[in-house]
VOBA-1610 file (N, C-alpha, C; in pm, whole numbers, padded with zeros to 5 digits, always signed):
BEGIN
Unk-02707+06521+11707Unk-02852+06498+11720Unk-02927+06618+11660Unk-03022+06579+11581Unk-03099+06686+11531Unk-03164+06782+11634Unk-03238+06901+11573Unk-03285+07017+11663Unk-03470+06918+11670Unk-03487+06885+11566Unk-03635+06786+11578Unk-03617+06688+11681Unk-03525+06618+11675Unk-03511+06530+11813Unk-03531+06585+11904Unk-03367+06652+11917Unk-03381+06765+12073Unk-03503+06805+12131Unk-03581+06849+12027Unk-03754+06931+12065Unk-03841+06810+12098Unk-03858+06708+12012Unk-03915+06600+12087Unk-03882+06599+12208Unk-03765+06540+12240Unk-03691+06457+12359Unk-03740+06532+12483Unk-03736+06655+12489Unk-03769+06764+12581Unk-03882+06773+12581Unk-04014+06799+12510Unk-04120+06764+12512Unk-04228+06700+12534Unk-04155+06534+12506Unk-04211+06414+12529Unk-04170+06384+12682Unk-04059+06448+12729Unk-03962+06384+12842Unk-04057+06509+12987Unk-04057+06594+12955Unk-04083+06700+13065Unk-04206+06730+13017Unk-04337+06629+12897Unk-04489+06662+12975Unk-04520+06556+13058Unk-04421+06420+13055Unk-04475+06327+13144Unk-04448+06376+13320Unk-04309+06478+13299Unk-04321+06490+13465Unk-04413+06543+13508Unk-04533+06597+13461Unk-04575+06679+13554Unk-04693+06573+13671Unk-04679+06480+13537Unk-04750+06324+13671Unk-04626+06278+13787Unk-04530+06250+13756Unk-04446+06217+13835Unk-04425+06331+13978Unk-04463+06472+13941Unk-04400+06548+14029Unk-04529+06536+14158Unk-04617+06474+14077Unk-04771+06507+14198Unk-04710+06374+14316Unk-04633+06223+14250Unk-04605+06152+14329Unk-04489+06183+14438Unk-04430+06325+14408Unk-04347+06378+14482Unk-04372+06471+14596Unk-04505+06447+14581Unk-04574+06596+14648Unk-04610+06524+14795Unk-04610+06538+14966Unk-04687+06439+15013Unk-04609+06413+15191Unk-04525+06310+15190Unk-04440+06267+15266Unk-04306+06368+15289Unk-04253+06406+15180Unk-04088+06472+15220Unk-04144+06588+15153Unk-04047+06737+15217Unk-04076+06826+15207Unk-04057+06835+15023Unk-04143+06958+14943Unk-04108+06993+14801Unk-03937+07031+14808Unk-03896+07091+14849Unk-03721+07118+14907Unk-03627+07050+14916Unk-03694+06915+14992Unk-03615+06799+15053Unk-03591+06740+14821Unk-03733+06698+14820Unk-03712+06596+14742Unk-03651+06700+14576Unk-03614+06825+14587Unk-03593+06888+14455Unk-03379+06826+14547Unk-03346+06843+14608Unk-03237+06792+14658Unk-03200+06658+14623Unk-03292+06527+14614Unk-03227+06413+14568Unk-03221+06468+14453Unk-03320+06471+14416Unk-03373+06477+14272Unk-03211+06563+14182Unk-03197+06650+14223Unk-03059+06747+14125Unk-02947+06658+14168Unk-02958+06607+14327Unk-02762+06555+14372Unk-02763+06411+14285Unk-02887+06337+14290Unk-02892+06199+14200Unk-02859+06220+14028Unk-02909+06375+14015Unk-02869+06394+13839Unk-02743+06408+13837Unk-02691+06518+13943Unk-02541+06549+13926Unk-02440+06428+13951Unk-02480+06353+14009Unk-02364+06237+14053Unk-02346+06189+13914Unk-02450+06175+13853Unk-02492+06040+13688Unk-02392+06144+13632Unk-02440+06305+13639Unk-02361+06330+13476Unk-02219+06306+13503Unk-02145+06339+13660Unk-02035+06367+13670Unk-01936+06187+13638Unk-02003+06102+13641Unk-02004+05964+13664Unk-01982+05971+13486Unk-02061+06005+13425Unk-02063+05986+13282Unk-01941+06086+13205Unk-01923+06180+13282Unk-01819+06280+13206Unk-01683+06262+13254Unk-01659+06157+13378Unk-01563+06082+13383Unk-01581+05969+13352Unk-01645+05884+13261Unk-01647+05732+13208Unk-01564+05795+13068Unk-01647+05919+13016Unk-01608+05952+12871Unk-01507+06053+12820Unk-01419+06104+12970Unk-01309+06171+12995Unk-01355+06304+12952Unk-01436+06366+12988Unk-01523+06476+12997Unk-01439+06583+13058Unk-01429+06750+12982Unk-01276+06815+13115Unk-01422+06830+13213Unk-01390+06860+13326Unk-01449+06877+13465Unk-01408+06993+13503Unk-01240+07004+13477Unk-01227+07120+13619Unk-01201+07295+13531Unk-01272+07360+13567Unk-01300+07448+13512Unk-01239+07624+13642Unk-01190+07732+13502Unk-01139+07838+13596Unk-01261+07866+13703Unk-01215+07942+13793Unk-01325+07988+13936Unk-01452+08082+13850Unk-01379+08140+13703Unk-01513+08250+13696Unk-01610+08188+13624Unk-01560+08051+13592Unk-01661+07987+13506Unk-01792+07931+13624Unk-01705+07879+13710Unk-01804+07873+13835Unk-01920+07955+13908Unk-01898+08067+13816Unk-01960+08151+13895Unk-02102+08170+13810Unk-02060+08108+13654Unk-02156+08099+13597Unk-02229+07961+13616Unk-02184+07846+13662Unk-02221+07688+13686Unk-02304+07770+13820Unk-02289+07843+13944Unk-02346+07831+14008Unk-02501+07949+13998Unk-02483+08024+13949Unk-02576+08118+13917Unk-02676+08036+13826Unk-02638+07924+13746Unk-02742+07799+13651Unk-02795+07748+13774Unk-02727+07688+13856Unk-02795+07647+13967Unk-02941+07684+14045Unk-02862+07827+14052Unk-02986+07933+14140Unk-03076+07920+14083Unk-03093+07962+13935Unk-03214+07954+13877Unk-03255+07835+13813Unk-03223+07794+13736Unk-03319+07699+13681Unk-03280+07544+13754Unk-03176+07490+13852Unk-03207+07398+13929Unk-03296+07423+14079Unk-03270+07503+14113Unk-03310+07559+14258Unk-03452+07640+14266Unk-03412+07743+14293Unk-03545+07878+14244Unk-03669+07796+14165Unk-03587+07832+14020Unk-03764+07755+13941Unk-03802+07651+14001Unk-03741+07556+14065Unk-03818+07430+14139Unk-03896+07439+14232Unk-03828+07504+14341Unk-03894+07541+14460Unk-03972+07625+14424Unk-04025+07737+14329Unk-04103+07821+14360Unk-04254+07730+14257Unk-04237+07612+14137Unk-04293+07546+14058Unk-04369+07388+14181Unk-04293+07353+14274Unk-04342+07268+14350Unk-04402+07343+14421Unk-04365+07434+14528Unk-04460+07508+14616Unk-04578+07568+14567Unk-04581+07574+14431Unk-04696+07667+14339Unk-04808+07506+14330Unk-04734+07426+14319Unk-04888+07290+14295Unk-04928+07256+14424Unk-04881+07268+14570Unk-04948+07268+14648Unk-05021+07328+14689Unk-05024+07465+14640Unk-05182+07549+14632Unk-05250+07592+14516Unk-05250+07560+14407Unk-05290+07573+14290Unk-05325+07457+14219Unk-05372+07430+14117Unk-05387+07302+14061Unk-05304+07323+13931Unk-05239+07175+13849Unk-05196+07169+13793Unk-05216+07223+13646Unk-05356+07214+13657Unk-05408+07353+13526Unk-05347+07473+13546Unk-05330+07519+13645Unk-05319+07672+13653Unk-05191+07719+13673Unk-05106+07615+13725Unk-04968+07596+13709Unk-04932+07586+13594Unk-04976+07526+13492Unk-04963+07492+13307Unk-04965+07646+13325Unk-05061+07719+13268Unk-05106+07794+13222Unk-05006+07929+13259Unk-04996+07966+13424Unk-04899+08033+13434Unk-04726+07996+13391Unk-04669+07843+13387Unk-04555+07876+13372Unk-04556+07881+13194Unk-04654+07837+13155Unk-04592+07873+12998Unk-04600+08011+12958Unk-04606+08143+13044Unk-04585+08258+13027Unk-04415+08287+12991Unk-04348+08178+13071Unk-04170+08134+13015Unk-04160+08180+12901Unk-04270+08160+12733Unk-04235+08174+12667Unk-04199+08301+12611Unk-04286+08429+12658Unk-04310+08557+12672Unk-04184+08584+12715Unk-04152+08567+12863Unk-04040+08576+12928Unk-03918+08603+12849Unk-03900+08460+12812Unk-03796+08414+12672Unk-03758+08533+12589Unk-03887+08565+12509Unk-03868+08680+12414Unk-03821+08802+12469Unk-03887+08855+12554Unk-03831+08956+12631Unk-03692+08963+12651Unk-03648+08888+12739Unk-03539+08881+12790Unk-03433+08891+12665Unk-03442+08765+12615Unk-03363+08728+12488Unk-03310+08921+12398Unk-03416+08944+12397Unk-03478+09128+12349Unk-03340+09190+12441Unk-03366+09181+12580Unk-03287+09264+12585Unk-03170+09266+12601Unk-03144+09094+12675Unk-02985+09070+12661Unk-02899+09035+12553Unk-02994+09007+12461Unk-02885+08928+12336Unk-02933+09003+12191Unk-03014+09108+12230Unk-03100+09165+12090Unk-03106+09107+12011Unk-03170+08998+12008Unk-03249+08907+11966Unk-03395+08950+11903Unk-03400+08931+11774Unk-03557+08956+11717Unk-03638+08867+11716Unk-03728+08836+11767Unk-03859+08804+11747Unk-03944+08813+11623Unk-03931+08776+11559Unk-04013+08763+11401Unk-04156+08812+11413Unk-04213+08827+11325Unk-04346+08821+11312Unk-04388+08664+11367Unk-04314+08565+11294Unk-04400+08437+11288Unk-04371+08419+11449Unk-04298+08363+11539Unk-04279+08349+11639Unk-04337+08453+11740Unk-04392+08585+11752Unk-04498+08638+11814Unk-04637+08616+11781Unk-04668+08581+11664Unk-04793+08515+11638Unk-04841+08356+11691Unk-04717+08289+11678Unk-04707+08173+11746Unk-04721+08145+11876Unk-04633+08266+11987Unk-04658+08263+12121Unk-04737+08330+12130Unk-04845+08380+12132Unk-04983+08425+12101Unk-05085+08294+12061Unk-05036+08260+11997Unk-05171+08114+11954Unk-05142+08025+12062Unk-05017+07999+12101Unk-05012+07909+12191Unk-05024+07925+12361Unk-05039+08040+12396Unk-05108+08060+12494Unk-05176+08090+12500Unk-05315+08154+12401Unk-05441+08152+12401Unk-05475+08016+12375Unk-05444+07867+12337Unk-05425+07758+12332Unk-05405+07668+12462Unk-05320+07728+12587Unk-05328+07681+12693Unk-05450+07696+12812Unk-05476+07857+12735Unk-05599+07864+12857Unk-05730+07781+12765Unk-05716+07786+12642Unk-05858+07713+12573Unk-05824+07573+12618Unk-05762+07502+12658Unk-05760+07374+12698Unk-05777+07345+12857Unk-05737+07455+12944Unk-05791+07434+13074Unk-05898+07532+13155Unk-05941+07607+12999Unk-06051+07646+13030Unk-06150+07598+13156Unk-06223+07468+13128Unk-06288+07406+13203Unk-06248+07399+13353Unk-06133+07375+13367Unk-06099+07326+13488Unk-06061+07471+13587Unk-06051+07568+13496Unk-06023+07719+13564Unk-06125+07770+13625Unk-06229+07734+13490Unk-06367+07834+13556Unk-06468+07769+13674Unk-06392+07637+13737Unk-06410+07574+13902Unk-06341+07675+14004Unk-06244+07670+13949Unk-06170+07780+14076Unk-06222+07850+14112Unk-06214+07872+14254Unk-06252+07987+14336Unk-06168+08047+14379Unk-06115+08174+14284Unk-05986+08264+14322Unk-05969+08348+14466Unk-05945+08274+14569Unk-05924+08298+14682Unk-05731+08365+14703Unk-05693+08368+14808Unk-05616+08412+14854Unk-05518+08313+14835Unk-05552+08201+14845Unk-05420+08076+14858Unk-05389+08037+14711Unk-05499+08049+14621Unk-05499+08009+14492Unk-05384+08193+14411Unk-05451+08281+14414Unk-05369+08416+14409Unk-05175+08382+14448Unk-05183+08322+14564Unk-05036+08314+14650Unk-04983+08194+14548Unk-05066+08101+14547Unk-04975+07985+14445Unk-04921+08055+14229Unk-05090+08117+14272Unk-05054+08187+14113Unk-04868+08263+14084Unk-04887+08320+14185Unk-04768+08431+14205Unk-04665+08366+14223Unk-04627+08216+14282Unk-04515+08154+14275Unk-04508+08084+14170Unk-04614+08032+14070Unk-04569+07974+13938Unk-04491+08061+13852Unk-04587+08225+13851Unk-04488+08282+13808Unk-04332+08317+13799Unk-04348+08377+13936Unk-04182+08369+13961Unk-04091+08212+13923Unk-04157+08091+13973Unk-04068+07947+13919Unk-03996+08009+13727Unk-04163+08047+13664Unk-04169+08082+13495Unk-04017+08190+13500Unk-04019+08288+13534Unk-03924+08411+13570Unk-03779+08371+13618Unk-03814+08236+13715Unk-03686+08196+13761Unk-03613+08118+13643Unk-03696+08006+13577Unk-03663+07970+13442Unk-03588+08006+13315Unk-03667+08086+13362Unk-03671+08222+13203Unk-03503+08261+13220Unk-03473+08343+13338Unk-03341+08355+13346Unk-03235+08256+13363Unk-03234+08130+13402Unk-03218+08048+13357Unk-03154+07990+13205Unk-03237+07985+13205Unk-03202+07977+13019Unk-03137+08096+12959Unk-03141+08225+12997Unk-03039+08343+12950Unk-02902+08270+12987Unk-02894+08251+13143Unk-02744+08227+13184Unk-02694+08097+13055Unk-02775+07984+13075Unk-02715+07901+13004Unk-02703+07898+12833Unk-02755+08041+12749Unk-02722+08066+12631Unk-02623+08159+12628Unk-02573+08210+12734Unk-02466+08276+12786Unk-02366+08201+12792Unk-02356+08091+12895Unk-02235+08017+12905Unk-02193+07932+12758Unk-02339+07910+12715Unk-02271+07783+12573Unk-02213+07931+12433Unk-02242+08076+12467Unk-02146+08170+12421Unk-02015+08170+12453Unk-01958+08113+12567Unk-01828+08147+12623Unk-01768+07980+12570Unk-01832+07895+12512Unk-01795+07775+12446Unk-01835+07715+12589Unk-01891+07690+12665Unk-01865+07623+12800Unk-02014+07497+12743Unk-01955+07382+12787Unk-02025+07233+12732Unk-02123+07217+12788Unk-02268+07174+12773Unk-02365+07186+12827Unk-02374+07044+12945Unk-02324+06954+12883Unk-02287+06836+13001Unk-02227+06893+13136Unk-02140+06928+13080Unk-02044+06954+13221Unk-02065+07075+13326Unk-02159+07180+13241Unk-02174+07295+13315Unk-02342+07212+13369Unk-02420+07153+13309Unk-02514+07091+13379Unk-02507+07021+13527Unk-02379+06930+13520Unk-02352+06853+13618Unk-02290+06944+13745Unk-02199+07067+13730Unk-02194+07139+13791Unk-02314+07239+13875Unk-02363+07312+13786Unk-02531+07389+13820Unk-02605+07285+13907Unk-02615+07167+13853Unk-02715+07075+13961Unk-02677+07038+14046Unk-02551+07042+14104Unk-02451+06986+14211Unk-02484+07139+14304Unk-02436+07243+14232Unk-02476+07384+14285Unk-02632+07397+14319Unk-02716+07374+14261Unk-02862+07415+14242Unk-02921+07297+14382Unk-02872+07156+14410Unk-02846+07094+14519Unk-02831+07148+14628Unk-02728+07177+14651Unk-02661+07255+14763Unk-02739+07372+14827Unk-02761+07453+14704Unk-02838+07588+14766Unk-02991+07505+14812Unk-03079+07461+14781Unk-03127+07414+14784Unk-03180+07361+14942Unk-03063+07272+14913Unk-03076+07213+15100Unk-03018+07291+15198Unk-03000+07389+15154Unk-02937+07539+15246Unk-03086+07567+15302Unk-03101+07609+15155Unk-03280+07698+15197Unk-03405+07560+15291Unk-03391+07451+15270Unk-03472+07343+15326Unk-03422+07327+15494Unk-03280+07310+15550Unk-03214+07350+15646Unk-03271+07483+15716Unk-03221+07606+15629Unk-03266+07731+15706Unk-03452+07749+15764Unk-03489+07637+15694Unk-03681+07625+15700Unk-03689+07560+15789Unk-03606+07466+15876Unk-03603+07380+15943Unk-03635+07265+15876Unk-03641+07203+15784Unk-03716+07089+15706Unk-03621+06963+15756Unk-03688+06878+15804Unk-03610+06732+15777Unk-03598+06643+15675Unk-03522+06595+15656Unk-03437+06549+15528Unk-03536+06351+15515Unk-03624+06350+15547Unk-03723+06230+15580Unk-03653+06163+15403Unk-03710+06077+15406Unk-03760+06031+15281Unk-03831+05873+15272Unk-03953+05900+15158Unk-04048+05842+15168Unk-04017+05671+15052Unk-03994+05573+15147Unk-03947+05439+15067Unk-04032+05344+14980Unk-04176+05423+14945Unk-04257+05389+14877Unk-04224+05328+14747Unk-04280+05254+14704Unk-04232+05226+14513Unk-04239+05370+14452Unk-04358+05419+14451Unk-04400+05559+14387Unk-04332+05632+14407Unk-04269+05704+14492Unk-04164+05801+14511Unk-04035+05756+14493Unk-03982+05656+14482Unk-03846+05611+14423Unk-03842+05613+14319Unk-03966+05526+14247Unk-03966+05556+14093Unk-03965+05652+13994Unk-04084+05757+14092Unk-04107+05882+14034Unk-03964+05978+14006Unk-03905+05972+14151Unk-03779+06024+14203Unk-03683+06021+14099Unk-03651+05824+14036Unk-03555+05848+13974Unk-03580+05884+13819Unk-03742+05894+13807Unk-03750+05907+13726Unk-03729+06054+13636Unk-03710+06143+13724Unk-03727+06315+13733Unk-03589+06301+13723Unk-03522+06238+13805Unk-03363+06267+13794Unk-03280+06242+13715Unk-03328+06113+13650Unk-03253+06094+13525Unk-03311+06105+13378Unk-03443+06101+13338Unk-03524+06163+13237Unk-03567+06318+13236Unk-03643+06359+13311Unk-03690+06484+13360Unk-03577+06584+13396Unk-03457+06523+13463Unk-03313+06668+13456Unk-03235+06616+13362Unk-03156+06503+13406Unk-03008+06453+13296Unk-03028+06459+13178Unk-03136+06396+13102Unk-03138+06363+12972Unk-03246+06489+12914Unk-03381+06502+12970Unk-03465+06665+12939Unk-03352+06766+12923Unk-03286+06833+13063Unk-03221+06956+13060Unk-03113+06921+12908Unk-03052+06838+12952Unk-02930+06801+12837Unk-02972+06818+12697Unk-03100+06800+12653Unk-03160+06798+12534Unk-03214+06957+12480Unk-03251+07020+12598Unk-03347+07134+12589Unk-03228+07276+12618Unk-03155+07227+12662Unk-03063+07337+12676Unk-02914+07365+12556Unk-02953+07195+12506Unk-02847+07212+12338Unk-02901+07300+12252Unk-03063+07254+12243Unk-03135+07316+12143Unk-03163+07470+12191Unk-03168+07494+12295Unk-03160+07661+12326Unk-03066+07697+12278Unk-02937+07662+12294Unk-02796+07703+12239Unk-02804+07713+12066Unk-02878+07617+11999Unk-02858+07648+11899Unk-02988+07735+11814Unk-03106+07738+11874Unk-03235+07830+11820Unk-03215+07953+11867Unk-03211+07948+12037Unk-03242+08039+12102Unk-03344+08035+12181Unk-03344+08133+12285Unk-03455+08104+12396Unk-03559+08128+12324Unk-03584+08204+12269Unk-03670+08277+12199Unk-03774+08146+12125Unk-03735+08075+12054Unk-03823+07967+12049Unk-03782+07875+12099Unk-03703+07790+12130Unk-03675+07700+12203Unk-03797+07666+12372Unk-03856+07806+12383Unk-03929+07821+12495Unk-04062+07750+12486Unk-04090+07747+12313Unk-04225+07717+12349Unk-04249+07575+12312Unk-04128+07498+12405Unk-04151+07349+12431Unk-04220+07346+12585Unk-04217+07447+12638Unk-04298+07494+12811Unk-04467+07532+12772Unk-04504+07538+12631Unk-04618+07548+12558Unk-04670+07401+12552Unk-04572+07289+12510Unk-04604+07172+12497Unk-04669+07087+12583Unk-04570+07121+12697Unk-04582+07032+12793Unk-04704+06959+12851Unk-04827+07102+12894Unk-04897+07049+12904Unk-05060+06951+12798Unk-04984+06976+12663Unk-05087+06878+12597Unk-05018+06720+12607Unk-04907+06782+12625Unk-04869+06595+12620Unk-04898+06508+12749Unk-04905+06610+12843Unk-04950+06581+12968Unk-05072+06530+12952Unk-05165+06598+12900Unk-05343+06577+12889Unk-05355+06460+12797Unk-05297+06429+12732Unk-05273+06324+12645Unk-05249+06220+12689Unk-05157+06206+12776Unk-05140+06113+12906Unk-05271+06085+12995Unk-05322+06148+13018Unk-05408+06166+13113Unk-05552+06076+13065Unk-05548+06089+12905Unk-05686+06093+12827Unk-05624+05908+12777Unk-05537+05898+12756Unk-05510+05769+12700Unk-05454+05666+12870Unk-05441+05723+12987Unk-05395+05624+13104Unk-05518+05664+13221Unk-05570+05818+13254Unk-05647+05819+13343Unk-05810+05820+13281Unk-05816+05794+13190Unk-05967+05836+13156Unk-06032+05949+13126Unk-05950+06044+13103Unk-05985+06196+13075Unk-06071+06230+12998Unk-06201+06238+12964Unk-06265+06289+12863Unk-06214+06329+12792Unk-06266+06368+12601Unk-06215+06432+12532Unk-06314+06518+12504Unk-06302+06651+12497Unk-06407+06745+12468Unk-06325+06852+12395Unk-06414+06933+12321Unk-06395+07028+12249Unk-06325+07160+12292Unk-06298+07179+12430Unk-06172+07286+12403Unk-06034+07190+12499Unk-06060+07049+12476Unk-05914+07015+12459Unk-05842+07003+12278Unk-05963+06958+12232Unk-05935+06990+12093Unk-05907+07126+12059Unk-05980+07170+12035Unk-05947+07326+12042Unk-05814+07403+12045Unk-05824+07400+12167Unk-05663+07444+12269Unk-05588+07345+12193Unk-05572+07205+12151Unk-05487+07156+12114Unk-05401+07195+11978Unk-05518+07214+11888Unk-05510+07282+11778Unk-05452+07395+11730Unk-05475+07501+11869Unk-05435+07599+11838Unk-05305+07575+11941Unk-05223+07504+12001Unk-05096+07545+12012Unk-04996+07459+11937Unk-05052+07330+11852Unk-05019+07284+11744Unk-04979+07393+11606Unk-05079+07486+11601Unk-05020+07594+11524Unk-04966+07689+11567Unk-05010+07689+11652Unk-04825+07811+11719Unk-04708+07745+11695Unk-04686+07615+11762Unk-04570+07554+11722Unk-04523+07582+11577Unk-04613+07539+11449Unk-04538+07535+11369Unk-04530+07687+11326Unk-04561+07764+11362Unk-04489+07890+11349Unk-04366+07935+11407Unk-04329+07907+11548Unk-04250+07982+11616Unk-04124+07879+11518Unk-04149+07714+11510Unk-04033+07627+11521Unk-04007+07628+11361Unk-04079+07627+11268Unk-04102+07623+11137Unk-04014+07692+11058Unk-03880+07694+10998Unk-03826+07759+10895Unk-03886+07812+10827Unk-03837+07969+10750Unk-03890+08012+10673Unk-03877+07901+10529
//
């Protein structure tokens, strides 16, 4: 599969969740439901990597890297990205986690000395001056209180939890380890810890039998993790975090796009704007010389 696909697939696939995740928000704890949500992905992949004789069983130290994928980018970034929209709004959640892309570079910098181009710092630069020009409007409502500050600070960390994340797993696809199979593992892991931490909170394991939350549910679990992560974490393996990140740039225009063509969203001039300008970041960071 091409790296243009891959970037679509991930793009198109993870700006629609961020509608789906609000139908998750409500009845069952954010904790409870990041738990179906990873054990329903992990069952599919493990189901699929034994339909297609997939190896599975892997030495203990490889595990140690399947479960550390877990921590962060099934577990951690979730819980700290759901708990961040129950006090923040989904603008401001955009806006802080696409700092990921920053993250990315950094990190990438120091674990894999990895360069950053000219074009790709100019790019993540346009494209997050691009995110706040598009939720401009909806920011300068906020009233930066204490609860809005506390949610800010957990999008970040979700962005941070991410960010490392994606190191481990350009790490493991270094050691040749398959992105299917170490996926289905991490989310089986990222599960587990998961309903550790929902348990230790006291949370009950409820769940809500609505159409909307089943749908939404399976819809996160098998578009939004199985087939998103699977797509977005090949193409990390083969770009690098370093741009591969600023599909977390995307997300939210395709989201607003959604919004403007199903909820009625106005179109005004710094969604254009903002759109524009992270349209040209993109083709900088992703763009061959």
């Amino acid at each position: 599969m091409s790296n243009t696909v891959l970037y679509l697939t991930t793009v198109l696939i993870w700006g629609s969740t961020w509608l789906a995740i609000e139908f998750q928000l409500g009845v069952v704890e954010p904790e409870v439901s990041i738990v179906y949500r990873y054990a329903i992905a992990s069952v599919f992949l493990f189901i699929y990597s034994k339909i297609n004789k997939l190896k599975l069983l892997f030495h203990l130290k490889y595990h140690i890297w399947f479960a550390l994928l877990g921590t962060f980018l099934f577990c951690l970034n979730y819980i700290f990205a759901y708990r961040a929209q129950v006090h923040i709004t989904s603008a401001l959640a955009a806006i802080a986690f696409s700092t990921m892309l920053w993250i990315n570079i950094i990190l990438s910098r120091l674990i894999f000395n990895t360069r950053a181009g000219r074009r790709v710092l100019i790019g993540a630069g346009l494209g997050i001056v691009g995110i706040v020009t598009l939720f401009a409007p909806q920011v300068s409502e906020v009233s930066f209180s204490d609860e809005v500050f506390f949610g800010s600070i957990l999008a970040l960390l979700g962005a941070l939890a991410a960010s490392i994340g994606n190191m481990l797993s350009q790490g493991a696809q270094k050691r040749a380890l398959p992105v299917i199979q170490a996926n289905a593992w991490g989310m089986l892991y990222g599960a587990m810890l998961t309903a550790v931490i929902a348990l230790l909170r006291g949370q009950p394991f409820t769940f809500d039998a609505t159409f909307t939350y089943i749908a939404s549910l399976a819809y996160l679990a098998i578009f939004g993790s199985v087939v998103a992560f699977g797509a977005y974490l090949t193409l990390l393996g083969r770009i690098g975090a370093h741009r591969a990140g600023y599909a977390t740039v995307m997300f939210p225009v395709v989201a607003l796009i959604l919004s403007i063509l199903f909820e009625g969203l106005g179109l005004d001039m710094s969604i254009v704007l903002g759109t524009v300008l992270v349209l040209l970041g993109n083709l900088l960071v992703l763009k061959e010389r």
